[in-house]
DRENROLUM-717441 format. One record per residue: residue number from 1; x, y, z of N, C-alpha, C in turn. Coordinates in Angstrom, 2 decimals, always signed. Example, Ala and Ser with C-alpha at 12.3 -4.5 7.8 and 13.67 -1.06 7.14 Angstrom:
<recs>
@i:1, nx:+13.19, ny:-5.69, nz:+7.80, cax:+12.30, cay:-4.50, caz:+7.80, cx:+13.20, cy:-3.30, cz:+7.80
@i:2, nx:+12.85, ny:-2.25, nz:+7.08, cax:+13.67, cay:-1.06, caz:+7.14, cx:+12.90, cy:+0.03, cz:+7.87
</recs>
This chain:
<recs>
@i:1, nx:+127.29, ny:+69.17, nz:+89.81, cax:+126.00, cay:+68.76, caz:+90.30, cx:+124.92, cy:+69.65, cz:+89.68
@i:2, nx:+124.04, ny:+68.63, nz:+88.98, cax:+122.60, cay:+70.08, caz:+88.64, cx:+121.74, cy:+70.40, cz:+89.74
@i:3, nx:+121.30, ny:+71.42, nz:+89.54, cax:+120.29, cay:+72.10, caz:+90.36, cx:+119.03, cy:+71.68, cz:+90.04
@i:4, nx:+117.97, ny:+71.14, nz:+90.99, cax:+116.56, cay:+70.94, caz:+90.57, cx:+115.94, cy:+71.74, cz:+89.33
@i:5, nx:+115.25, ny:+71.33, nz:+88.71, cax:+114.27, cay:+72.67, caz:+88.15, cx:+113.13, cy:+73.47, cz:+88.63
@i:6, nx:+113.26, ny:+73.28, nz:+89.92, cax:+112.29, cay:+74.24, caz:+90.78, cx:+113.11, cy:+75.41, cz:+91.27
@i:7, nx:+114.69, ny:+74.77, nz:+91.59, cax:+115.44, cay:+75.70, caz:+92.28, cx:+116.02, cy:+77.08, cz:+91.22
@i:8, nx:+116.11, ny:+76.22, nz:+89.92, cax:+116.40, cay:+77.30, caz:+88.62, cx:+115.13, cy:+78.23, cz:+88.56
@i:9, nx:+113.95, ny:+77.74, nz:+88.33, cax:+112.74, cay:+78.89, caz:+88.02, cx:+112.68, cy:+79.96, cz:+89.19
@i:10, nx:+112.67, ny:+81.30, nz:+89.05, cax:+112.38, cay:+82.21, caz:+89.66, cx:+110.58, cy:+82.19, cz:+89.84
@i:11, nx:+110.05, ny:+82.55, nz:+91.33, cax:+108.70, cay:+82.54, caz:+91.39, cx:+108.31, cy:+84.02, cz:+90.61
@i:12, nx:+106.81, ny:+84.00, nz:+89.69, cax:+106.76, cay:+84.73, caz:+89.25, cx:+106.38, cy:+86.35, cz:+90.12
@i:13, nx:+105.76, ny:+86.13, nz:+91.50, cax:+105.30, cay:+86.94, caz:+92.37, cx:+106.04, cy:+86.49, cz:+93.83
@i:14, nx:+106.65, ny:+87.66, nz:+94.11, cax:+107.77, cay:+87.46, caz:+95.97, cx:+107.50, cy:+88.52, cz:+96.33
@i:15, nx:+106.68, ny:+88.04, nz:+97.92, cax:+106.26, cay:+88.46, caz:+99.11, cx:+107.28, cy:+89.41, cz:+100.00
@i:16, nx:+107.58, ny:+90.21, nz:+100.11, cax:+108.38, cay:+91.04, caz:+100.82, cx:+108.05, cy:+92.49, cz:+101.15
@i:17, nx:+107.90, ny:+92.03, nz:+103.04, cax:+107.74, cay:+93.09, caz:+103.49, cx:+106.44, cy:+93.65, cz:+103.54
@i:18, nx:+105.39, ny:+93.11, nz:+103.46, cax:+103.92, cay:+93.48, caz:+102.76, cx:+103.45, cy:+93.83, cz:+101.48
@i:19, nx:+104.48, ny:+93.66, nz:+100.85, cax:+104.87, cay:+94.47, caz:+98.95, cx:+104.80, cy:+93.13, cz:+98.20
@i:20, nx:+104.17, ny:+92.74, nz:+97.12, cax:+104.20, cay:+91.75, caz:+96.26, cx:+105.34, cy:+92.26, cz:+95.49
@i:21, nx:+106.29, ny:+91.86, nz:+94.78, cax:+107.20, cay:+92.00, caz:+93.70, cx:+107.10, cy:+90.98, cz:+92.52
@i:22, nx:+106.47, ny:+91.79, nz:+91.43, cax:+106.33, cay:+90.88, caz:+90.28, cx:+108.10, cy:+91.15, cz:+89.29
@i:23, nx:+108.04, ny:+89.28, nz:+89.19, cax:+109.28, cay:+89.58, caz:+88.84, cx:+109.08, cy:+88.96, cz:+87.02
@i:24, nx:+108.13, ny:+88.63, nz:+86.72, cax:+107.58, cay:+88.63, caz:+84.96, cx:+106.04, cy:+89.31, cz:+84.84
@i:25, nx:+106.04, ny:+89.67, nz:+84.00, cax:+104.25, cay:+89.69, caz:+83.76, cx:+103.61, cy:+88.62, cz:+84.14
@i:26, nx:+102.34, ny:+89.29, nz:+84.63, cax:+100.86, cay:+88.19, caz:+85.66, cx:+100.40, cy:+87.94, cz:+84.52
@i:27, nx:+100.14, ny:+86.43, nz:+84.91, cax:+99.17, cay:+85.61, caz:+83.80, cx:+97.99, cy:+85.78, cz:+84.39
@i:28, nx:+96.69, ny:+85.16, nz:+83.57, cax:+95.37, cay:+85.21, caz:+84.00, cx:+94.99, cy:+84.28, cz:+85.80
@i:29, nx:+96.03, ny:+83.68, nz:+85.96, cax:+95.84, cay:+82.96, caz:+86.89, cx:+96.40, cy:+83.99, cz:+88.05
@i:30, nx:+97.07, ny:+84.50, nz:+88.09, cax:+97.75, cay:+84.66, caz:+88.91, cx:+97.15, cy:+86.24, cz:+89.52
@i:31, nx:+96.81, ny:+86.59, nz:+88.67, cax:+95.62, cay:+87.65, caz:+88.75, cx:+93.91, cy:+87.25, cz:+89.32
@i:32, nx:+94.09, ny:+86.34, nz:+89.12, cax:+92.61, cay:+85.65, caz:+89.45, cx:+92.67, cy:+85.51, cz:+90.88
@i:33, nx:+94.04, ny:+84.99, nz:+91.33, cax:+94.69, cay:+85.02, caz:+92.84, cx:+94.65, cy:+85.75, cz:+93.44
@i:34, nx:+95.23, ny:+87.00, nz:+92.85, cax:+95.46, cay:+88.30, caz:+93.29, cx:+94.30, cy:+88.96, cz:+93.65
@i:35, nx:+93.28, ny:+88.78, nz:+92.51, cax:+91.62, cay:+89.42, caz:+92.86, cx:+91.10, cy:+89.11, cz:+94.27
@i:36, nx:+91.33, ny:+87.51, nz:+94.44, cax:+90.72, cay:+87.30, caz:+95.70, cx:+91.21, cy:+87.79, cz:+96.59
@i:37, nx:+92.42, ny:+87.85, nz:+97.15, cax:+93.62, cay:+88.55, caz:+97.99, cx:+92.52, cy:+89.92, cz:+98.59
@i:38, nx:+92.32, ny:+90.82, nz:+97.13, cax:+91.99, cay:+92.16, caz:+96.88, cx:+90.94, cy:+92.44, cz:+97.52
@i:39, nx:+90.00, ny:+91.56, nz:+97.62, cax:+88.61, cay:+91.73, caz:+98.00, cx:+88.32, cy:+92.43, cz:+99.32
@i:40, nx:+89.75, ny:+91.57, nz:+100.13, cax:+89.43, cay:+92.46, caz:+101.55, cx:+90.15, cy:+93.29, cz:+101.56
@i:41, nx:+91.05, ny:+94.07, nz:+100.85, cax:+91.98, cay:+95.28, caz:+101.25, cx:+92.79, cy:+95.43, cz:+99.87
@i:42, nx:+93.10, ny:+96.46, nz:+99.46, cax:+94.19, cay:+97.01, caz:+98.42, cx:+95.68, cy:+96.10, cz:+98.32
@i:43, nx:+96.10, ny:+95.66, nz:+97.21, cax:+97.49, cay:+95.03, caz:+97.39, cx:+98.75, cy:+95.89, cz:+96.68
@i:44, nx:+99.68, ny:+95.93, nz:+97.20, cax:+100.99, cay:+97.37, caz:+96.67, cx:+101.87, cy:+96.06, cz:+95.62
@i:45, nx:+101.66, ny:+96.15, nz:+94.96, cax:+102.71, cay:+95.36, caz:+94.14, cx:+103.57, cy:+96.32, cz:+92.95
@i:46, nx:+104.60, ny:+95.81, nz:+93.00, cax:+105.59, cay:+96.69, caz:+92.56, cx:+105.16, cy:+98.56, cz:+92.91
@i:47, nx:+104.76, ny:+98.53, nz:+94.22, cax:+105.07, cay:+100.14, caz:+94.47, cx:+103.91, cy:+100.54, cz:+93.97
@i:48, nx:+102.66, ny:+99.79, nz:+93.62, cax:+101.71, cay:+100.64, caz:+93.00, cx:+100.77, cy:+99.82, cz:+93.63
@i:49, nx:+99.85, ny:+100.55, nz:+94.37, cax:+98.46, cay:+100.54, caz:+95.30, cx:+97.05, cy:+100.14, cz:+94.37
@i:50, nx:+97.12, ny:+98.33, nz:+94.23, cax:+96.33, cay:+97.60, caz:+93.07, cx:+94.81, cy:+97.53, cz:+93.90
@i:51, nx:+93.88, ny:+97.85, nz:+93.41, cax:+92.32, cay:+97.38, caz:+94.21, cx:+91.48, cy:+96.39, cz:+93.51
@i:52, nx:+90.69, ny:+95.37, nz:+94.31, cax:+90.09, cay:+94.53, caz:+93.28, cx:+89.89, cy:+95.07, cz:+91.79
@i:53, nx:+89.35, ny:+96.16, nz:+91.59, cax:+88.97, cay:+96.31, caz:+90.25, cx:+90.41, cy:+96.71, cz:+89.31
@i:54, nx:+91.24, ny:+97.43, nz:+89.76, cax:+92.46, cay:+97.47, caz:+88.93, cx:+93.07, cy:+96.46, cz:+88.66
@i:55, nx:+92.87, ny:+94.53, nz:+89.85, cax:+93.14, cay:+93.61, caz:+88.92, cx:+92.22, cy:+93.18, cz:+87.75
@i:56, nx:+91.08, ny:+93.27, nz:+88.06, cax:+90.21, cay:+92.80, caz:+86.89, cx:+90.35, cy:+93.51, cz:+85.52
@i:57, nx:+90.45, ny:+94.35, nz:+85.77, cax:+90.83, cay:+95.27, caz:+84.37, cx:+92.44, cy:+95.10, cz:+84.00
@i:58, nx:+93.48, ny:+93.99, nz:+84.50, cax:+94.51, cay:+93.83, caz:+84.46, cx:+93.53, cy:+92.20, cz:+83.22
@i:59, nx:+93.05, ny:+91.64, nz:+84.16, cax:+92.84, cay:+90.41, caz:+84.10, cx:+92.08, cy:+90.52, cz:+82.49
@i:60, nx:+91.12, ny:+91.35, nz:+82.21, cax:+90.63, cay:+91.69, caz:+81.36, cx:+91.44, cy:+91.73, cz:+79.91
@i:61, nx:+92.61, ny:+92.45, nz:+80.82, cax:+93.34, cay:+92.65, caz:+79.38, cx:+94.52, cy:+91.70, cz:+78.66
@i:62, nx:+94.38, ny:+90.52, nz:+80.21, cax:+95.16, cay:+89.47, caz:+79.75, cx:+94.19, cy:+88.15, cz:+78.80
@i:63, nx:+92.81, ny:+88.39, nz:+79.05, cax:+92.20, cay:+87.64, caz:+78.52, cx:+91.63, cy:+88.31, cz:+77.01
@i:64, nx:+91.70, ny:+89.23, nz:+76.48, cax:+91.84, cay:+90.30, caz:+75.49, cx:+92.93, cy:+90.28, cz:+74.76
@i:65, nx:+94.06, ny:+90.27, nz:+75.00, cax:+95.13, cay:+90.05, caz:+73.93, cx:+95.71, cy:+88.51, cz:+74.16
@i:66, nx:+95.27, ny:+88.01, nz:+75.45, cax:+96.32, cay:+86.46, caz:+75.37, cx:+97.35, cy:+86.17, cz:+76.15
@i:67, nx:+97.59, ny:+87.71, nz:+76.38, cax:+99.17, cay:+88.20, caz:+76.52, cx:+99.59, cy:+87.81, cz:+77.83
@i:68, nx:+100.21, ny:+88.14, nz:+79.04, cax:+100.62, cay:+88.43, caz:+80.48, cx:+100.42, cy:+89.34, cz:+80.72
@i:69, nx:+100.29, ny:+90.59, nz:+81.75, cax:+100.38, cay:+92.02, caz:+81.64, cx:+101.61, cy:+92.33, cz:+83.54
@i:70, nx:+101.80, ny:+93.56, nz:+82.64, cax:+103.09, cay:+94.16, caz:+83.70, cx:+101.95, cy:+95.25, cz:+84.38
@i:71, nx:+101.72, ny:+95.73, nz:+85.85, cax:+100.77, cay:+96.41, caz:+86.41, cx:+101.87, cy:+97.66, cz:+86.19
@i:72, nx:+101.12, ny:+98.75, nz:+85.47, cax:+101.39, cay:+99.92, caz:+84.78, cx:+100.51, cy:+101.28, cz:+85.80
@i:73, nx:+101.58, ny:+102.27, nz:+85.86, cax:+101.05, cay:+103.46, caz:+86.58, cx:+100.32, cy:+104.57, cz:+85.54
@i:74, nx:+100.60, ny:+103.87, nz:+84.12, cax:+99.86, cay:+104.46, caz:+82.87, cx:+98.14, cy:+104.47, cz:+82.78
@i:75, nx:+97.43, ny:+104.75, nz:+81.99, cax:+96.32, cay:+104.32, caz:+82.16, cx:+95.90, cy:+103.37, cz:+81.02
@i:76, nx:+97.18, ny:+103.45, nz:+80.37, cax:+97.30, cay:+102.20, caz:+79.20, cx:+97.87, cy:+101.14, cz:+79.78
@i:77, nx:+97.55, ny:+99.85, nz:+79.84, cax:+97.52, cay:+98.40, caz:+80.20, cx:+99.05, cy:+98.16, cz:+79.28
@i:78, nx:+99.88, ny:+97.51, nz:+79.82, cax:+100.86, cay:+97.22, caz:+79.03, cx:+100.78, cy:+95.32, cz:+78.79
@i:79, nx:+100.84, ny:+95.35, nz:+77.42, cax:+100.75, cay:+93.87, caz:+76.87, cx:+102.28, cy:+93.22, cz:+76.76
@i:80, nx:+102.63, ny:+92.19, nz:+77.29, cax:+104.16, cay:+91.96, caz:+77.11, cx:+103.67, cy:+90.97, cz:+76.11
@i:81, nx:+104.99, ny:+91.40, nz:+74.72, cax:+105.19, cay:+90.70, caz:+73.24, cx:+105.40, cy:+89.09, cz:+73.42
</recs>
């Protein structure tokens, strides 16, 4: 029996526990989401304490290279290839 193709795709962002878990790099959309979220309070995704402006400067840099981006404890933005 096949499996739907909703049931195969993994969601790219899972809710657990009050913790977002990104499980690929955030696209521009999904960051755009996230911003609004942000507005009223800080969001912890993957273990790291994101504030509106640390998505925009996420978002920034997805609209700057094209790319997705992984939220980095660096102060360099990481671009996934």
């Amino acid at each position: 029996m096949f499996a739907r193709k909703e049931e195969k795709e993994m969601a790219a962002l899972v809710l657990r526990g009050g913790e977002f878990i990104a499980t690929e790099a955030l696209s521009a959309s999904t960051l755009s989401g996230l911003m609004s979220i942000a507005r009223r309070r800080p969001l912890v995704i993957n273990g790291l304490e994101l504030h509106h402006e640390d998505l925009a400067k996420l978002a920034e840099e997805v609209q700057l290279t094209g790319q997705p981006v992984w939220p980095s404890m660096s102060d360099k933005l990481q671009a996934c290839p």
